[in-house]
N, CA, C, O and CB atoms as a CASP TS submission, in Angstrom:
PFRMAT TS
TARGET T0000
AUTHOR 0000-0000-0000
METHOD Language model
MODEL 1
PARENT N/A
ATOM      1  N   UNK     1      64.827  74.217  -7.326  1.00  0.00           N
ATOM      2  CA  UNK     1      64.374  72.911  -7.745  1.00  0.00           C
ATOM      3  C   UNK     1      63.666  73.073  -9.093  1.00  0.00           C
ATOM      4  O   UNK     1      62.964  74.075  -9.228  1.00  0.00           O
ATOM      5  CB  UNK     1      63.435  72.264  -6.673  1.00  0.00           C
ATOM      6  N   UNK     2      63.782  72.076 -10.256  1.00  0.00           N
ATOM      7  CA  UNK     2      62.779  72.263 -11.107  1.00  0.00           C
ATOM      8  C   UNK     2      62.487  70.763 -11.341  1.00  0.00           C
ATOM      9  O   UNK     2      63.094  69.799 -10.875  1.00  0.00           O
ATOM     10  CB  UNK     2      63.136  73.172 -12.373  1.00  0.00           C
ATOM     11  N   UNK     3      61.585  70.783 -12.043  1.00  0.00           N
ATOM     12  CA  UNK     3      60.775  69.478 -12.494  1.00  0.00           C
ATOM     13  C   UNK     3      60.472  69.650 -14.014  1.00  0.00           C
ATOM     14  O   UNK     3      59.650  70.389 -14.555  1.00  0.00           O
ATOM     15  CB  UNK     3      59.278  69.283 -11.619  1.00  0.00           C
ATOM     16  N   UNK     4      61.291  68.832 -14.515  1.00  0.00           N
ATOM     17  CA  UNK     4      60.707  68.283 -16.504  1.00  0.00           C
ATOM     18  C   UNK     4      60.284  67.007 -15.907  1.00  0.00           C
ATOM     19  O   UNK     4      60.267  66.451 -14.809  1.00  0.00           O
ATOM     20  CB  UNK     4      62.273  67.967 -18.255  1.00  0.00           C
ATOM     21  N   UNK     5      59.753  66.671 -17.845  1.00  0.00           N
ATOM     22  CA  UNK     5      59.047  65.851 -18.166  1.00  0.00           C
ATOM     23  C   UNK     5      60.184  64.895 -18.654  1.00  0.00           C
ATOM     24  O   UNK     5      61.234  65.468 -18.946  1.00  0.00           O
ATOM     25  CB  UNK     5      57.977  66.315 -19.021  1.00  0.00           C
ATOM     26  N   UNK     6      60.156  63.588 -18.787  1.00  0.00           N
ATOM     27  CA  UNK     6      61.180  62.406 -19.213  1.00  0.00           C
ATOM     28  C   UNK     6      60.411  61.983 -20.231  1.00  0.00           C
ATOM     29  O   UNK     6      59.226  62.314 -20.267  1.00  0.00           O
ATOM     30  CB  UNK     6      61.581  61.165 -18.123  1.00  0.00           C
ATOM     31  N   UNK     7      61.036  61.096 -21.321  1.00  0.00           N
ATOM     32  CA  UNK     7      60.514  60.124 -22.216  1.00  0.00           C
ATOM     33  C   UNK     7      59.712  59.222 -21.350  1.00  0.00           C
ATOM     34  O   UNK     7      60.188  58.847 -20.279  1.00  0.00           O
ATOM     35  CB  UNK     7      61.612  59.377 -23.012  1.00  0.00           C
ATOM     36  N   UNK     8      58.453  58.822 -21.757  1.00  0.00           N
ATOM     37  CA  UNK     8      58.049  57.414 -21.296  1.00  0.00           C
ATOM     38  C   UNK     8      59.227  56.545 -21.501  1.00  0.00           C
ATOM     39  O   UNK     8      60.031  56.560 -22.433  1.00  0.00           O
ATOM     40  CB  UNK     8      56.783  56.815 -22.095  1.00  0.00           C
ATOM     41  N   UNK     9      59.172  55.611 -20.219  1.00  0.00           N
ATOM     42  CA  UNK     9      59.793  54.123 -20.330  1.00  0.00           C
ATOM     43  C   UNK     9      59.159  53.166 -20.743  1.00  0.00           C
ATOM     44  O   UNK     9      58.117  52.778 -20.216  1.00  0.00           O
ATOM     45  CB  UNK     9      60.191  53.605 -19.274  1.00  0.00           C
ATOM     46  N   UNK    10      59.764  52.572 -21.881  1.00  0.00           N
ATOM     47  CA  UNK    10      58.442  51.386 -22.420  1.00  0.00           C
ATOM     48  C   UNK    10      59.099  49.950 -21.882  1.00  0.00           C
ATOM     49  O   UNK    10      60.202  49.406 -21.931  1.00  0.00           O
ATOM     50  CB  UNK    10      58.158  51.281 -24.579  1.00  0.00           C
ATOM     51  N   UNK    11      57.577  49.608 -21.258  1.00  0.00           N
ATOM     52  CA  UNK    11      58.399  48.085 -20.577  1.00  0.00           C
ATOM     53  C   UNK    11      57.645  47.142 -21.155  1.00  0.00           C
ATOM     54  O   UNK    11      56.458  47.000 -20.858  1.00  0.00           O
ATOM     55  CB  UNK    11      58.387  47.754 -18.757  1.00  0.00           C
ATOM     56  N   UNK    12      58.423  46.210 -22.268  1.00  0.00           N
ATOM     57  CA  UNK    12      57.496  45.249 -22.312  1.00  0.00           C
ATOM     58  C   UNK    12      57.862  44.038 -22.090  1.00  0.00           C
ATOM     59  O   UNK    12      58.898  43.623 -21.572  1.00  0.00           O
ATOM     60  CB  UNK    12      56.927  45.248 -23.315  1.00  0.00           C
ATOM     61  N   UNK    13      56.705  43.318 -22.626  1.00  0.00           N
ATOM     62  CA  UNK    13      55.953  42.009 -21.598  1.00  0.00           C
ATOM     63  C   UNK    13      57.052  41.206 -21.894  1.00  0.00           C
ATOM     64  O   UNK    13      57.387  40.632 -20.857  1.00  0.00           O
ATOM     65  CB  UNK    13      54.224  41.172 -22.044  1.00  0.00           C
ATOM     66  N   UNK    14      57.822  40.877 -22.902  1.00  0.00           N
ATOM     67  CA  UNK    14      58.979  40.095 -22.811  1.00  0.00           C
ATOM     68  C   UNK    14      59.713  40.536 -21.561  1.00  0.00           C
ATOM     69  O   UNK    14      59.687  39.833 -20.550  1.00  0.00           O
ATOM     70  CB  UNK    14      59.834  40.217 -24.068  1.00  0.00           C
ATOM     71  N   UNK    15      60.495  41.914 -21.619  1.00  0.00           N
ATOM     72  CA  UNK    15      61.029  42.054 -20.423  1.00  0.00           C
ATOM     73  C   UNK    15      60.396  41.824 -18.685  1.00  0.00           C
ATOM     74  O   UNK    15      60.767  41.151 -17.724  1.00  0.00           O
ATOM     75  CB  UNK    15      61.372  43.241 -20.664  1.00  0.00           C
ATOM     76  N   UNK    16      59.286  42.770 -18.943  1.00  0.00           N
ATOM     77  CA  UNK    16      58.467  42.308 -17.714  1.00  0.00           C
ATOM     78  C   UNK    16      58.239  41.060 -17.557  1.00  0.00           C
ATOM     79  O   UNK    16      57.786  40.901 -16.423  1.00  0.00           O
ATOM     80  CB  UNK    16      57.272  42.809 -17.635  1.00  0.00           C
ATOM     81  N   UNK    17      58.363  39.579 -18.403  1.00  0.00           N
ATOM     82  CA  UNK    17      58.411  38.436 -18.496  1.00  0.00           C
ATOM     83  C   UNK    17      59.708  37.930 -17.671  1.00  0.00           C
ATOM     84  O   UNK    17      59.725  37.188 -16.689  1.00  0.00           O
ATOM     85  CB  UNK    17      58.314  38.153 -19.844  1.00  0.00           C
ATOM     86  N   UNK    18      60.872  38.589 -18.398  1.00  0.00           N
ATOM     87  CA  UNK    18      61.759  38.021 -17.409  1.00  0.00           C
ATOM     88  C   UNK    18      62.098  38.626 -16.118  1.00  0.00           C
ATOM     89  O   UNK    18      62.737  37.906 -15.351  1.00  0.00           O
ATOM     90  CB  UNK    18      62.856  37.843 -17.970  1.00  0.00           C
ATOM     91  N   UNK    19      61.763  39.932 -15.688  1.00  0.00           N
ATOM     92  CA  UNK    19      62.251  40.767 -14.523  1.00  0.00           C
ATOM     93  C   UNK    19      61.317  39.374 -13.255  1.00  0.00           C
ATOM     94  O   UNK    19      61.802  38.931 -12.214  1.00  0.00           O
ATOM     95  CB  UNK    19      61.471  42.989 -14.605  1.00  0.00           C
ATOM     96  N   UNK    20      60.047  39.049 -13.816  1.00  0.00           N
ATOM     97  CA  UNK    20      59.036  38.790 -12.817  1.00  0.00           C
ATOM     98  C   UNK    20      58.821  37.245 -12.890  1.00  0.00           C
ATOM     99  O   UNK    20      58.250  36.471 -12.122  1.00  0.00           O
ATOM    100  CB  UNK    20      57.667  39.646 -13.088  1.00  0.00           C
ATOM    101  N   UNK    21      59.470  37.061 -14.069  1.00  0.00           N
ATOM    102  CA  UNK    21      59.594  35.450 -14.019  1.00  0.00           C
ATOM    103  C   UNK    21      58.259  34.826 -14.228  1.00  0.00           C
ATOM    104  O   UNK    21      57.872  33.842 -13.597  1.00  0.00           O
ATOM    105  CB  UNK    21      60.172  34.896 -12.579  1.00  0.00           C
ATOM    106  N   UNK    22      57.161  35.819 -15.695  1.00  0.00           N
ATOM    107  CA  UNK    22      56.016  35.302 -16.195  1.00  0.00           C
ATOM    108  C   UNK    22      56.115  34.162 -17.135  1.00  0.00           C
ATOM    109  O   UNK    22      57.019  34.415 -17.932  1.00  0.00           O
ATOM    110  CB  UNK    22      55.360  36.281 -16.760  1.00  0.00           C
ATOM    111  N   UNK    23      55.670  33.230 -17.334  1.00  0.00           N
ATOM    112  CA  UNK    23      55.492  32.025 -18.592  1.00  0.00           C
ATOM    113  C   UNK    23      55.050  33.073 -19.609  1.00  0.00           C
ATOM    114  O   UNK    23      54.484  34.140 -19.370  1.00  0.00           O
ATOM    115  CB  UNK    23      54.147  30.555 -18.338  1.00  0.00           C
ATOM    116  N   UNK    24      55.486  32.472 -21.015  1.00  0.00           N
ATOM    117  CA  UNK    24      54.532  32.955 -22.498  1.00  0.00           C
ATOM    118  C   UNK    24      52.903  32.697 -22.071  1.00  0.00           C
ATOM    119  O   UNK    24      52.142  33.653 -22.221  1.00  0.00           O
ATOM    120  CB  UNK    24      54.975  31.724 -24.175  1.00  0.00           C
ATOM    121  N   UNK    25      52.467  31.672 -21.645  1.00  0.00           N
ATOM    122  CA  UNK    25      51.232  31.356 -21.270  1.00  0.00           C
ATOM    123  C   UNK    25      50.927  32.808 -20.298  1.00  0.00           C
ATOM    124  O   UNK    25      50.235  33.626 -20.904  1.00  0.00           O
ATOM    125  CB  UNK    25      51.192  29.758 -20.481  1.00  0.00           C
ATOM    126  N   UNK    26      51.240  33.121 -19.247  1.00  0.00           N
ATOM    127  CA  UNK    26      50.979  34.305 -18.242  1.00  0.00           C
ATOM    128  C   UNK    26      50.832  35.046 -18.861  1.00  0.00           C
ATOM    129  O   UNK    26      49.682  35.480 -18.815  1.00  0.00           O
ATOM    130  CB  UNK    26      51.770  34.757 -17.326  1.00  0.00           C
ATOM    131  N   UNK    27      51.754  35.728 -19.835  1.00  0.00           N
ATOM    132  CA  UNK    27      51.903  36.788 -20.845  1.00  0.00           C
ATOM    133  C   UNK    27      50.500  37.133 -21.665  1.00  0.00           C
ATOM    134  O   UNK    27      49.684  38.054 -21.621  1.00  0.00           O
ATOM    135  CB  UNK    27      53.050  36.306 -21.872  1.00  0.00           C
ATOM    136  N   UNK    28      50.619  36.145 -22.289  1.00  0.00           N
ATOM    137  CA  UNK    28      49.126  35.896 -23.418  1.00  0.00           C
ATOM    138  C   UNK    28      48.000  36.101 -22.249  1.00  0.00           C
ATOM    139  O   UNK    28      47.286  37.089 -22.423  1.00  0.00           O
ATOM    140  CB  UNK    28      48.921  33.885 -24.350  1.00  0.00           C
ATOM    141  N   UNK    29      47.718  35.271 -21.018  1.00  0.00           N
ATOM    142  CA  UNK    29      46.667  35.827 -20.276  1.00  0.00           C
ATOM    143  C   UNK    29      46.421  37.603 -19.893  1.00  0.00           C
ATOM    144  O   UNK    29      45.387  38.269 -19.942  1.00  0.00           O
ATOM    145  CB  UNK    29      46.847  35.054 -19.052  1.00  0.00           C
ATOM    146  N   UNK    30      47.515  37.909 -19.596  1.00  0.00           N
ATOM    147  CA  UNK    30      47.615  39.156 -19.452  1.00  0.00           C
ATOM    148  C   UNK    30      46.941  39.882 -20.410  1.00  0.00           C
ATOM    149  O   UNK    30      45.967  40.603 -20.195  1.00  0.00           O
ATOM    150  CB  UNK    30      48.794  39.473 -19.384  1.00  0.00           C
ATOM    151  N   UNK    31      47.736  39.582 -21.994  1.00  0.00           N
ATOM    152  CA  UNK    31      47.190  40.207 -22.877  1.00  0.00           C
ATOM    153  C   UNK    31      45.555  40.336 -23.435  1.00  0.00           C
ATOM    154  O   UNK    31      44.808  41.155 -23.970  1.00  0.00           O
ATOM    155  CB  UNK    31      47.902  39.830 -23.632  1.00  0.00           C
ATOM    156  N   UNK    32      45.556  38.924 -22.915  1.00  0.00           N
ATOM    157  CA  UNK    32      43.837  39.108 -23.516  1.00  0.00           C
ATOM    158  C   UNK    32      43.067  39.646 -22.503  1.00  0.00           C
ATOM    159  O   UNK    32      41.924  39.967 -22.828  1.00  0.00           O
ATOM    160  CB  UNK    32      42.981  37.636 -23.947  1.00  0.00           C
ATOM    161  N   UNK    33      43.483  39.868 -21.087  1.00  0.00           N
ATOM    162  CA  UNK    33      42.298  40.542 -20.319  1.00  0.00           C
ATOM    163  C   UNK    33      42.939  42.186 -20.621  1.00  0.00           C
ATOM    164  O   UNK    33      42.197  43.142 -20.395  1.00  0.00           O
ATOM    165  CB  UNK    33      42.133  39.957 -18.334  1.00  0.00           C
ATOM    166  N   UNK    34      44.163  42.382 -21.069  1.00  0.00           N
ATOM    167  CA  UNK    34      44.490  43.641 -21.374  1.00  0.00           C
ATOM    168  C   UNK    34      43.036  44.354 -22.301  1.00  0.00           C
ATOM    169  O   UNK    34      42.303  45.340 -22.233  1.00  0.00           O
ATOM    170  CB  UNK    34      46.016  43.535 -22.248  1.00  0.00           C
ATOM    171  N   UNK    35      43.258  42.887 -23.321  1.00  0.00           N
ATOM    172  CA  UNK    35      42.062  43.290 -25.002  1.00  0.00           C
ATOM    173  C   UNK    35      41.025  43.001 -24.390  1.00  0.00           C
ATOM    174  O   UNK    35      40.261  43.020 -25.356  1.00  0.00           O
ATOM    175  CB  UNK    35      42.083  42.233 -26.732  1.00  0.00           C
ATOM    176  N   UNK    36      40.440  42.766 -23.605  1.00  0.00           N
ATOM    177  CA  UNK    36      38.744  43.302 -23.147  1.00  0.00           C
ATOM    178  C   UNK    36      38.296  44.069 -22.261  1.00  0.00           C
ATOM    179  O   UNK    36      37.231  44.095 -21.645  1.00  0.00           O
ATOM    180  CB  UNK    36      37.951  42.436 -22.748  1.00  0.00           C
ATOM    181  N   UNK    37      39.557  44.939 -22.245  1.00  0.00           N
ATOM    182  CA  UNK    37      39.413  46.002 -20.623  1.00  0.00           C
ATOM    183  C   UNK    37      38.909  47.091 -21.756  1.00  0.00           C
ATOM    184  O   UNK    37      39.309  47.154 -22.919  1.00  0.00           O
ATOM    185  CB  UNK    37      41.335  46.590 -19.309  1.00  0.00           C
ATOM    186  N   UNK    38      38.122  47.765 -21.245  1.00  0.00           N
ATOM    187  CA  UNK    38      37.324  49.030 -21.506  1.00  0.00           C
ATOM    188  C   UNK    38      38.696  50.326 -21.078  1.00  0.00           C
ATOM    189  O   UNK    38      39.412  50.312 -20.077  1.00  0.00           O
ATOM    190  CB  UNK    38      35.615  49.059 -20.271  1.00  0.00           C
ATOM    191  N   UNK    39      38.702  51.204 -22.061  1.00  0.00           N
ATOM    192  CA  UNK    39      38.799  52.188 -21.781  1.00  0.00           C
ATOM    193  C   UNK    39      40.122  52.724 -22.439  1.00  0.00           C
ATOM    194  O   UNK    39      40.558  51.884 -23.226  1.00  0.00           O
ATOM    195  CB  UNK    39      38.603  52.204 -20.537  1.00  0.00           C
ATOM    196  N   UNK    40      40.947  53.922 -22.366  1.00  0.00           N
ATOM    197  CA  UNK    40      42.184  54.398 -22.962  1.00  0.00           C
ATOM    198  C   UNK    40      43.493  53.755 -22.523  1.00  0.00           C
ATOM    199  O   UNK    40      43.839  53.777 -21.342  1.00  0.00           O
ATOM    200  CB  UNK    40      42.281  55.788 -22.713  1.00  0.00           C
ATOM    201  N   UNK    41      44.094  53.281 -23.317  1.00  0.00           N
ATOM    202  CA  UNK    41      45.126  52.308 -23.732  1.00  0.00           C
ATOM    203  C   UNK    41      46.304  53.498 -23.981  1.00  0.00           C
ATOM    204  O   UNK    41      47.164  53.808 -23.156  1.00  0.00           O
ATOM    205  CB  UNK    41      44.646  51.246 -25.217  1.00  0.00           C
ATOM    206  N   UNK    42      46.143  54.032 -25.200  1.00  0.00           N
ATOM    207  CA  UNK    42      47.400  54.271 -25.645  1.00  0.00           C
ATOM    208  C   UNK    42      48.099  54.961 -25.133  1.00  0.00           C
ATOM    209  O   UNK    42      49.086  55.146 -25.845  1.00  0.00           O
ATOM    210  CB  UNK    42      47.485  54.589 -26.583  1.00  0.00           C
ATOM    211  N   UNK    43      48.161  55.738 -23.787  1.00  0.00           N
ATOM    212  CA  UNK    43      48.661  56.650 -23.136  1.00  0.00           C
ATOM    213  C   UNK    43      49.757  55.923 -22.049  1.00  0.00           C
ATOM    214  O   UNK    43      50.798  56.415 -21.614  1.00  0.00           O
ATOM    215  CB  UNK    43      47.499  57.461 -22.560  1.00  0.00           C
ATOM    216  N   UNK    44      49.131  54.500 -21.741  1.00  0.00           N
ATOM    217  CA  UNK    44      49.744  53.725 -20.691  1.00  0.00           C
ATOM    218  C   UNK    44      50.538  52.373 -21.153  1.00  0.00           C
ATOM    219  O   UNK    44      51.704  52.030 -20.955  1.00  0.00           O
ATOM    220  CB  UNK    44      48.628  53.365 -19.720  1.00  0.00           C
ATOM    221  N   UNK    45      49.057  51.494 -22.106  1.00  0.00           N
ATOM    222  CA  UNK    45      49.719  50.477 -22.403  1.00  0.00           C
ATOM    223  C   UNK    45      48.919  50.281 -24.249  1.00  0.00           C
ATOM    224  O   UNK    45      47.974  50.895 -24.745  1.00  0.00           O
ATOM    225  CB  UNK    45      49.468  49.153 -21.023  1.00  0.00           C
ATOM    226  N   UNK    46      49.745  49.250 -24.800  1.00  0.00           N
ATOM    227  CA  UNK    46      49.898  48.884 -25.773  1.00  0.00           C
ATOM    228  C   UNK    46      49.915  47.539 -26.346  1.00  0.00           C
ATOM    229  O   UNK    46      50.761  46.659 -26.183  1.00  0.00           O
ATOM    230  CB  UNK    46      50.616  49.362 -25.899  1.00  0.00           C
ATOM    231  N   UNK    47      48.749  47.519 -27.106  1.00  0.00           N
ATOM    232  CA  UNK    47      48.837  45.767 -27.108  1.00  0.00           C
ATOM    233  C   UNK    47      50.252  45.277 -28.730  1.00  0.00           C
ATOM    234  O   UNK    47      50.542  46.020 -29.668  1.00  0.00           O
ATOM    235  CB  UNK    47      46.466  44.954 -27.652  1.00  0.00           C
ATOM    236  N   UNK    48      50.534  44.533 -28.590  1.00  0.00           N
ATOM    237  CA  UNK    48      51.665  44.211 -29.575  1.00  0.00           C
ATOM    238  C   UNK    48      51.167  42.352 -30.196  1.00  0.00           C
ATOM    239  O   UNK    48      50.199  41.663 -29.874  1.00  0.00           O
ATOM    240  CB  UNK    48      53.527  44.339 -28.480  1.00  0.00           C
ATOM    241  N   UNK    49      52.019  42.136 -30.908  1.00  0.00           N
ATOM    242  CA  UNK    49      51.467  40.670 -31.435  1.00  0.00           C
ATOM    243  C   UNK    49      52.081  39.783 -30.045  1.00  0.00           C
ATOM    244  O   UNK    49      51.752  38.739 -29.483  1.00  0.00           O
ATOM    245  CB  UNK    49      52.281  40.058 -33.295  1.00  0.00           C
ATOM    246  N   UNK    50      52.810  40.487 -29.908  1.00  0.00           N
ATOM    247  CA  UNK    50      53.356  38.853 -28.948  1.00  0.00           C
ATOM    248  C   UNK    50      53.384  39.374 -27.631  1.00  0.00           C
ATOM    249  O   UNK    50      54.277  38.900 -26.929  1.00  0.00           O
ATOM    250  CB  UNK    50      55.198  38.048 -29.307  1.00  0.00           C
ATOM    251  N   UNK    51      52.658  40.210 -27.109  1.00  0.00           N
ATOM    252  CA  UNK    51      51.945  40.809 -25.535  1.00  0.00           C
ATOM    253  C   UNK    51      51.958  42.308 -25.409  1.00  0.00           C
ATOM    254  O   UNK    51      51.378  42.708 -26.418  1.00  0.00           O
ATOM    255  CB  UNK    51      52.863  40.275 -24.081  1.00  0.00           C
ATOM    256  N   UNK    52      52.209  43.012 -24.913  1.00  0.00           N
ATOM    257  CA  UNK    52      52.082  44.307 -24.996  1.00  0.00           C
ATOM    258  C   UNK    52      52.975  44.643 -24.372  1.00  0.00           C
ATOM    259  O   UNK    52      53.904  43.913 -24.027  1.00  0.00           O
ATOM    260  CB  UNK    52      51.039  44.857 -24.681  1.00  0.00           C
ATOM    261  N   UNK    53      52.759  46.630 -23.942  1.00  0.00           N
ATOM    262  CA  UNK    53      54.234  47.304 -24.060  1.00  0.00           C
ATOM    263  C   UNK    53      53.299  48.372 -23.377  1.00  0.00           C
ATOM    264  O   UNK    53      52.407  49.009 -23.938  1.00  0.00           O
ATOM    265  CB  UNK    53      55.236  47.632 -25.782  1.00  0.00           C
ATOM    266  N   UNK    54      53.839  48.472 -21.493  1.00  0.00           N
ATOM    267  CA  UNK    54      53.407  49.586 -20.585  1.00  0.00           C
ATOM    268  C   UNK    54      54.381  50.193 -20.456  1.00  0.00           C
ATOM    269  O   UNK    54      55.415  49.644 -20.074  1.00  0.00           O
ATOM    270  CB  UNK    54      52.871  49.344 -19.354  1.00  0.00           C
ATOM    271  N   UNK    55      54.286  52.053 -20.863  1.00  0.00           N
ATOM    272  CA  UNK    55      54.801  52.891 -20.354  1.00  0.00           C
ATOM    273  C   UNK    55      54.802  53.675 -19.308  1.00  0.00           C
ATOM    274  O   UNK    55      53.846  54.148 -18.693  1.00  0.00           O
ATOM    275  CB  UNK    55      54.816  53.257 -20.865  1.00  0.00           C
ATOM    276  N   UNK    56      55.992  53.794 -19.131  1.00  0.00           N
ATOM    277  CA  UNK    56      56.049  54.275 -17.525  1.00  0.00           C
ATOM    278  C   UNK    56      55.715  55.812 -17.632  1.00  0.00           C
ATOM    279  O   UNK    56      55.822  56.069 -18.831  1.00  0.00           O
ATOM    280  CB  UNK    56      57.731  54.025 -16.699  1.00  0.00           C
ATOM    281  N   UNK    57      55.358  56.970 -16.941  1.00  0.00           N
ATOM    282  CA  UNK    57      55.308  58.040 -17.039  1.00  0.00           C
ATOM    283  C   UNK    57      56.366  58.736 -16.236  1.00  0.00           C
ATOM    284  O   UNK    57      56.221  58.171 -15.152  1.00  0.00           O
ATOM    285  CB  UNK    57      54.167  58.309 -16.849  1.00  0.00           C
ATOM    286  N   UNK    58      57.198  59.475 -16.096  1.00  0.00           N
ATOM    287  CA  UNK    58      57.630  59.657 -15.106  1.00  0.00           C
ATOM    288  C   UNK    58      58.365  61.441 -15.182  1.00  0.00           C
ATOM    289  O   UNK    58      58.452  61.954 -16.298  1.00  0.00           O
ATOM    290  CB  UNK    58      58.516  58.352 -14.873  1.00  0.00           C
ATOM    291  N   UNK    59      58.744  62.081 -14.188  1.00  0.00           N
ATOM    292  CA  UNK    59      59.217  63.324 -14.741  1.00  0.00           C
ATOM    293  C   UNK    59      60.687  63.277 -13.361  1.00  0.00           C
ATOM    294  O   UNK    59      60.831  62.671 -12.299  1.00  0.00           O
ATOM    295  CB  UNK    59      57.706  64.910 -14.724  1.00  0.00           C
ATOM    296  N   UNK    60      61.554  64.310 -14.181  1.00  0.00           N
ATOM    297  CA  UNK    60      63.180  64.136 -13.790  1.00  0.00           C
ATOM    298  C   UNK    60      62.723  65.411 -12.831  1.00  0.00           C
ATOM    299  O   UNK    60      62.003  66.328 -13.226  1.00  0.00           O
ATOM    300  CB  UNK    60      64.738  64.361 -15.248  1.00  0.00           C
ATOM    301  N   UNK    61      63.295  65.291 -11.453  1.00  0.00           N
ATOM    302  CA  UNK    61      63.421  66.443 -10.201  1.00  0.00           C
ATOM    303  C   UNK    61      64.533  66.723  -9.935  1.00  0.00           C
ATOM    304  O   UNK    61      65.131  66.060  -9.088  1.00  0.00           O
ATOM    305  CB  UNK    61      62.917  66.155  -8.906  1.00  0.00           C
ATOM    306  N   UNK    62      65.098  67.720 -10.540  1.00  0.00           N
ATOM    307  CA  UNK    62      66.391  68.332 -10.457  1.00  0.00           C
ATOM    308  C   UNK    62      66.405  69.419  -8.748  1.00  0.00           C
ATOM    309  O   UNK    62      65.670  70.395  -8.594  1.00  0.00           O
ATOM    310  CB  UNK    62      66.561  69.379 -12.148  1.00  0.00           C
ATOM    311  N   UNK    63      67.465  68.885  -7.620  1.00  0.00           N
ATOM    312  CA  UNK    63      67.498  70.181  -6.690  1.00  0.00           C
ATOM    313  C   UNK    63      69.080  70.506  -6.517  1.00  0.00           C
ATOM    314  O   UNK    63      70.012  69.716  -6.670  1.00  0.00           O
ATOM    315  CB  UNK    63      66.708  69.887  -5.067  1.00  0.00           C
ATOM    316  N   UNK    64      69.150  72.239  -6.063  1.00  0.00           N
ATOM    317  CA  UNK    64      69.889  72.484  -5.918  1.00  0.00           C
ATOM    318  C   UNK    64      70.837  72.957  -4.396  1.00  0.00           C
ATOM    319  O   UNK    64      70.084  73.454  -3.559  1.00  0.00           O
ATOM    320  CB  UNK    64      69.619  72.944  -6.727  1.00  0.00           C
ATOM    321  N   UNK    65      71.752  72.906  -4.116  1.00  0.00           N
ATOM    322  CA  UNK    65      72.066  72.737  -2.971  1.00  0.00           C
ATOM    323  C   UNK    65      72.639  74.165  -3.032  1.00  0.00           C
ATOM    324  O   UNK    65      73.423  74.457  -3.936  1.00  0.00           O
ATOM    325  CB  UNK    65      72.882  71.475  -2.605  1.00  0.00           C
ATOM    326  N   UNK    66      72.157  75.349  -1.802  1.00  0.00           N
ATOM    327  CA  UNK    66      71.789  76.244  -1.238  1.00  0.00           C
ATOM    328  C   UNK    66      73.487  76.519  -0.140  1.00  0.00           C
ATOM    329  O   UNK    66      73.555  77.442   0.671  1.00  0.00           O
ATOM    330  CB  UNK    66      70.179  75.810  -0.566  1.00  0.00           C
TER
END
Protein backbone atom coordinates (compact mmCIF):
# COMPACT_ATOMS: atom_id res chain seq x y z
CA UNK A 1 0.00 0.00 0.00
CA UNK A 2 1.33 3.52 -0.31
CA UNK A 3 -0.11 6.87 0.36
CA UNK A 4 0.88 10.40 -1.66
CA UNK A 5 -0.16 13.60 -1.36
CA UNK A 6 -2.86 15.04 -4.22
CA UNK A 7 -3.23 18.66 -5.41
CA UNK A 8 -5.70 20.51 -3.23
CA UNK A 9 -9.22 20.60 -4.78
CA UNK A 10 -10.35 24.12 -5.00
CA UNK A 11 -14.09 24.43 -4.58
CA UNK A 12 -15.54 27.53 -5.04
CA UNK A 13 -18.48 29.35 -3.85
CA UNK A 14 -19.89 29.72 -7.33
CA UNK A 15 -19.67 26.04 -7.69
CA UNK A 16 -20.48 25.18 -4.14
CA UNK A 17 -23.40 27.69 -5.04
CA UNK A 18 -24.72 25.50 -7.49
CA UNK A 19 -23.88 21.81 -6.14
CA UNK A 20 -26.02 23.10 -2.84
CA UNK A 21 -28.35 25.35 -4.39
CA UNK A 22 -26.93 28.72 -2.33
CA UNK A 23 -28.48 32.33 -3.50
CA UNK A 24 -25.60 35.16 -4.38
CA UNK A 25 -27.17 36.64 -1.17
CA UNK A 26 -26.13 33.11 0.92
CA UNK A 27 -22.82 33.33 -0.75
CA UNK A 28 -21.94 36.97 0.31
CA UNK A 29 -23.26 35.91 3.92
CA UNK A 30 -20.94 33.21 3.98
CA UNK A 31 -18.27 35.38 2.89
CA UNK A 32 -18.47 37.99 5.33
CA UNK A 33 -18.65 35.71 8.39
CA UNK A 34 -15.74 33.89 6.45
CA UNK A 35 -13.92 37.86 6.79
CA UNK A 36 -14.42 38.10 10.55
CA UNK A 37 -13.45 34.62 11.57
CA UNK A 38 -10.15 34.76 13.41
CA UNK A 39 -7.50 32.69 12.47
CA UNK A 40 -5.44 30.83 9.30
CA UNK A 41 -7.22 31.01 6.07
CA UNK A 42 -4.87 30.33 3.48
CA UNK A 43 -4.24 26.74 3.93
CA UNK A 44 -8.11 25.89 3.71
CA UNK A 45 -10.03 28.74 2.44
CA UNK A 46 -9.73 31.89 0.45
CA UNK A 47 -11.60 34.91 0.28
CA UNK A 48 -12.06 36.10 -3.58
CA UNK A 49 -14.14 39.30 -4.81
CA UNK A 50 -17.18 37.48 -5.54
CA UNK A 51 -17.03 34.72 -2.41
CA UNK A 52 -14.32 32.54 -1.76
CA UNK A 53 -12.49 29.35 -2.73
CA UNK A 54 -12.17 26.10 -0.03
CA UNK A 55 -9.63 23.63 -0.64
CA UNK A 56 -10.02 20.29 -0.18
CA UNK A 57 -6.94 18.44 1.26
CA UNK A 58 -6.82 15.12 0.40
CA UNK A 59 -4.06 12.28 -0.26
CA UNK A 60 -4.34 9.29 -3.13
CA UNK A 61 -4.19 5.43 -1.30
CA UNK A 62 -2.82 3.26 -3.72
CA UNK A 63 -3.26 -0.92 -2.62
CA UNK A 64 -1.98 -3.76 -3.98
CA UNK A 65 -3.51 -7.07 -4.44
CA UNK A 66 -1.34 -9.92 -2.86
Amino acid sequence: MSVDPAPALALTSENLGRRYKLSKQRIAEIRNEMAKSPGEKNDLLRLTSKGFCAYLHYQIITCFAV
